[in-house]
C-alpha positions in Angstrom: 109.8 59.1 155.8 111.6 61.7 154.0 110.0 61.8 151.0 106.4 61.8 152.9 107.8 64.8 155.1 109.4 66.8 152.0 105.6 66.3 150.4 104.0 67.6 153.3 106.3 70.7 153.4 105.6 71.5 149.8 101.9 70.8 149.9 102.0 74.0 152.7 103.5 75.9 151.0 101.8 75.7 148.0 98.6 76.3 150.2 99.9 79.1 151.6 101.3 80.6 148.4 97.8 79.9 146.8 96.1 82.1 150.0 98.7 85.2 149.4 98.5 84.8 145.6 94.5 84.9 146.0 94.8 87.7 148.4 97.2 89.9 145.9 94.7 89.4 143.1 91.8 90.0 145.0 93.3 93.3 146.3 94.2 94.7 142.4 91.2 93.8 141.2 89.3 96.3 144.2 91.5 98.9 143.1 90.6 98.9 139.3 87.2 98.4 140.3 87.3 100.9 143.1 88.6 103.9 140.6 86.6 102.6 137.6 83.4 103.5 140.1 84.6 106.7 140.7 85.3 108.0 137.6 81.4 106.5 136.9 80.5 108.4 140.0 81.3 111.8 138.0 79.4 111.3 135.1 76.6 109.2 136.1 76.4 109.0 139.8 75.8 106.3 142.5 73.3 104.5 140.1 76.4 103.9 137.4 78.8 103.3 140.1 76.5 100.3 141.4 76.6 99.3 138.2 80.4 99.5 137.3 80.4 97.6 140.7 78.2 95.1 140.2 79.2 93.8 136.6 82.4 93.4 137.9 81.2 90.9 140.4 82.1 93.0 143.8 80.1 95.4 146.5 80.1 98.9 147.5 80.9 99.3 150.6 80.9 103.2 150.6 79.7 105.9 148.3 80.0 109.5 149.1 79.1 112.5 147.0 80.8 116.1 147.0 79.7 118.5 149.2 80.9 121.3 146.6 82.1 121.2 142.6 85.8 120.9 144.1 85.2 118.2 146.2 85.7 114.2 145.0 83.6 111.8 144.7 84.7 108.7 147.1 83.7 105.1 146.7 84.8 102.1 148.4 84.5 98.2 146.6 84.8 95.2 148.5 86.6 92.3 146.2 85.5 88.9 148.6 86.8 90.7 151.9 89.3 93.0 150.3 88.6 96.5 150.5 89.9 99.5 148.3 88.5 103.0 148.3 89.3 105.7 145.1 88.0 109.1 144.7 87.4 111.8 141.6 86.6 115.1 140.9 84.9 116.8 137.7 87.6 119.0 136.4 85.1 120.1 133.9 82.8 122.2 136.7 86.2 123.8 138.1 86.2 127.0 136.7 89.3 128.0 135.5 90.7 131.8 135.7 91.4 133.3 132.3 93.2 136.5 131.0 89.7 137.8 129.5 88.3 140.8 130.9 
């Protein structure tokens, strides 16, 4: 009776480890995904972010474009229910004050 009960213990938890560790994975890997699409976002636009987003096997669940060179790009990826959002900016269209008259 005790070994069946001590089995039944340690088949939960291992579920519920499995569920967490699944969860913790899924999360990291909408991160990555998430800022990998928005640094695409800045040099290609939503059609390379879709891309970036789709060969990593996840969806984009939000895309949103600058309103002005100083504003970021924002994108959101969905990993199988896990939602991350990252944003960029092009540094390059900044302009940058210099000492030249």
């Amino acid at each position: 009776m005790t070994v069946a009960l001590t089995l039944a213990v340690l088949v939960l938890l291992l579920a519920a480890l499995s569920r967490v560790g699944a969860y913790l994975i899924n999360a990291e890997r909408a991160r990555i995904i998430s800022q990998v699409g928005a640094l695409a976002a800045v040099y290609g636009g939503e059609p390379s972010t879709r891309e970036v987003v789709q060969l990593n096997r996840a969806k984009l669940c939000d895309f949103r474009n600058p309103a002005n060179d100083t504003a970021f790009f924002t994108v959101c990826v969905d990993v199988q229910g896990t939602q991350r959002s990252a944003r960029a900016v092009d540094s390059w269209t900044i302009s940058v004050p210099t000492l030249e008259p």
